[in-house]
Z-matrix of the N, CA and C atoms (Angstrom, degrees):
N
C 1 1.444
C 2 1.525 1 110.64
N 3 1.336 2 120.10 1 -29.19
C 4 1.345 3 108.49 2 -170.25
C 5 1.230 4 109.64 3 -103.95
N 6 1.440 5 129.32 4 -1.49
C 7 1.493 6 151.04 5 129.63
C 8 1.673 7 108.82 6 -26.75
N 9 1.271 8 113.64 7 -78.51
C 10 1.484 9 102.27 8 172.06
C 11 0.988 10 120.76 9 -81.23
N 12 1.272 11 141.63 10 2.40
C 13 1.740 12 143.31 11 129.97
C 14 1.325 13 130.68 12 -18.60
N 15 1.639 14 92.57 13 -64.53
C 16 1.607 15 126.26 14 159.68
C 17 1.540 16 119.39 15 -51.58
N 18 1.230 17 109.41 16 -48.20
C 19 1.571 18 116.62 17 158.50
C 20 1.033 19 141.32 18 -12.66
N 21 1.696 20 97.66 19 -84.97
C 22 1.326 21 145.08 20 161.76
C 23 1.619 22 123.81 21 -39.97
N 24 1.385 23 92.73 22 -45.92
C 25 1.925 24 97.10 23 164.64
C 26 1.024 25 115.67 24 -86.54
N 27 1.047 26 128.60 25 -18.54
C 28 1.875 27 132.00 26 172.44
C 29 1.415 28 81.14 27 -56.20
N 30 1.388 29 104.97 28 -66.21
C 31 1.894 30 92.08 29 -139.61
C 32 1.245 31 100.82 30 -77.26
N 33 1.283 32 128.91 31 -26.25
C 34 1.331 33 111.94 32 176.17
C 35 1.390 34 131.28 33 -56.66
N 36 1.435 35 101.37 34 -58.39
C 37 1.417 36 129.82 35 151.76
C 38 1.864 37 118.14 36 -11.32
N 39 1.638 38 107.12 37 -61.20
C 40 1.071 39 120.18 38 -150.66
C 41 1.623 40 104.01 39 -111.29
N 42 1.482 41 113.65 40 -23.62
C 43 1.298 42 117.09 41 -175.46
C 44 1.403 43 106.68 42 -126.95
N 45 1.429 44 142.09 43 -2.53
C 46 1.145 45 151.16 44 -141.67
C 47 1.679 46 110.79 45 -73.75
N 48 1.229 47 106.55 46 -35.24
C 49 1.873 48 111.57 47 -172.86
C 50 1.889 49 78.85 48 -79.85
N 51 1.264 50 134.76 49 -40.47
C 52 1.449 51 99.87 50 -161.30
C 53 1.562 52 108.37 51 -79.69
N 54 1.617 53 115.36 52 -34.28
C 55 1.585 54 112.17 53 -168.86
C 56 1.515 55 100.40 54 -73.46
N 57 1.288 56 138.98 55 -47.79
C 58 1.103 57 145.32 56 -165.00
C 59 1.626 58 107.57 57 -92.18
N 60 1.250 59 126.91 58 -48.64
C 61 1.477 60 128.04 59 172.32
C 62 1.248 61 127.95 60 82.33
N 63 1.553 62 100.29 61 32.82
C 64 1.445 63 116.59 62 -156.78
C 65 1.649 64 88.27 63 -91.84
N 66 1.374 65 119.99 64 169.67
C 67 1.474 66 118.51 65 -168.37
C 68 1.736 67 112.37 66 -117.52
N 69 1.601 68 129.69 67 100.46
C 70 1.078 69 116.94 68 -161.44
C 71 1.357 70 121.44 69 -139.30
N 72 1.522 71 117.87 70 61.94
C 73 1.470 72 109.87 71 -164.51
C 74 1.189 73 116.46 72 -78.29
N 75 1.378 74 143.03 73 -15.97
C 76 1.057 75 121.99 74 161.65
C 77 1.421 76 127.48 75 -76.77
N 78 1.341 77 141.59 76 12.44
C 79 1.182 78 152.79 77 -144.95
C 80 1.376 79 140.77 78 41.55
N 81 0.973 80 116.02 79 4.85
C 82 1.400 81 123.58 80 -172.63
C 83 2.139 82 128.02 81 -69.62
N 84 1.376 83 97.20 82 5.13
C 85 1.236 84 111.38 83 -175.36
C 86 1.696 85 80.81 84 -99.94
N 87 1.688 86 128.75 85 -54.88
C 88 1.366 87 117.48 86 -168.08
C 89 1.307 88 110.16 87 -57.68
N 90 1.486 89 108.37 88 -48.54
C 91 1.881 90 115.98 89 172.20
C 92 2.133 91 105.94 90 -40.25
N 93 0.965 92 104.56 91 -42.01
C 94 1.466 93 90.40 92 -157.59
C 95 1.905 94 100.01 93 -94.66
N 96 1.413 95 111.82 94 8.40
C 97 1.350 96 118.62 95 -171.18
C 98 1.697 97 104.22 96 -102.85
N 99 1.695 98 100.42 97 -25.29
C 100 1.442 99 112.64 98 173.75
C 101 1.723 100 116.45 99 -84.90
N 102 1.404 101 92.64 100 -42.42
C 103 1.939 102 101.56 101 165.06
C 104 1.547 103 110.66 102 -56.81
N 105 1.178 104 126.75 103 -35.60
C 106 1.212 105 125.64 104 -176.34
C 107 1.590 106 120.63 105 -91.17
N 108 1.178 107 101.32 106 6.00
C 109 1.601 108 117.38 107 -167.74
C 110 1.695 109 73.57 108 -123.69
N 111 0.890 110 161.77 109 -74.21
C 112 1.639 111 154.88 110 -146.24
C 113 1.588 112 105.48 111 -52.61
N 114 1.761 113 81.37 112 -65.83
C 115 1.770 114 82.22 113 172.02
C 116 1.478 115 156.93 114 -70.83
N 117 1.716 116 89.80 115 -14.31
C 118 1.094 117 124.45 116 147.58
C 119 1.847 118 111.46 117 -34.12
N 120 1.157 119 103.47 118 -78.52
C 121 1.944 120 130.32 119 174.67
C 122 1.537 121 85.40 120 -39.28
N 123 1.393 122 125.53 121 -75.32
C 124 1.276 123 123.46 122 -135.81
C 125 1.762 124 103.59 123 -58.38
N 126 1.282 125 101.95 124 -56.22
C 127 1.497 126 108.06 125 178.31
C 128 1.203 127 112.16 126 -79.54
N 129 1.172 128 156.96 127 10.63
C 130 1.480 129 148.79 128 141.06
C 131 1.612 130 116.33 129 -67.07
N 132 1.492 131 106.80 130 -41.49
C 133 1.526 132 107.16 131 166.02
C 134 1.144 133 126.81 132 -41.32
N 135 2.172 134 86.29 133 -64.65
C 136 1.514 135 86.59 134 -179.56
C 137 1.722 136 122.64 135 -73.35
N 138 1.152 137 134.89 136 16.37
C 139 1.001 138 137.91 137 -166.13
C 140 1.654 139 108.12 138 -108.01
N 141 1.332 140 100.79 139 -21.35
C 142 1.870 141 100.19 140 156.37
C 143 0.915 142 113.64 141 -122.72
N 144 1.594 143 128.12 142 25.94
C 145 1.721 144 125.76 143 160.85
C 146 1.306 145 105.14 144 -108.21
C-alpha cells in the first residue's frame, strides 16, 4: 500500500499539471501535495510505533 502511495506522489508530483491540468505556476499545489505526502509519513509511523 505504501508502494502505490509512493507512486501516486511521484506522478502527481512530477506529472500532475499534465494528467490532471490543473494550473500552477507558482507552485503551491506541489508544496501542499508534498505537505500532504510528509504528513501522511509522519502519522503512519507514528501509528505503528
Amino acid at each position: 500500500m505504501s508502494g502505490l502511495a509512493l507512486a501516486m506522489f511521484v506522478g502527481l508530483f512530477a506529472w500532475g499539471q499534465q494528467i490532471v491540468g490543473y494550473d500552477d505556476p507558482q507552485g503551491k499545489v506541489q508544496l501542499a501535495l508534498l505537505a500532504t505526502f510528509s504528513f501522511g509519513l509522519l502519522i503512519g509511523y507514528r501509528a505503528n510505533h
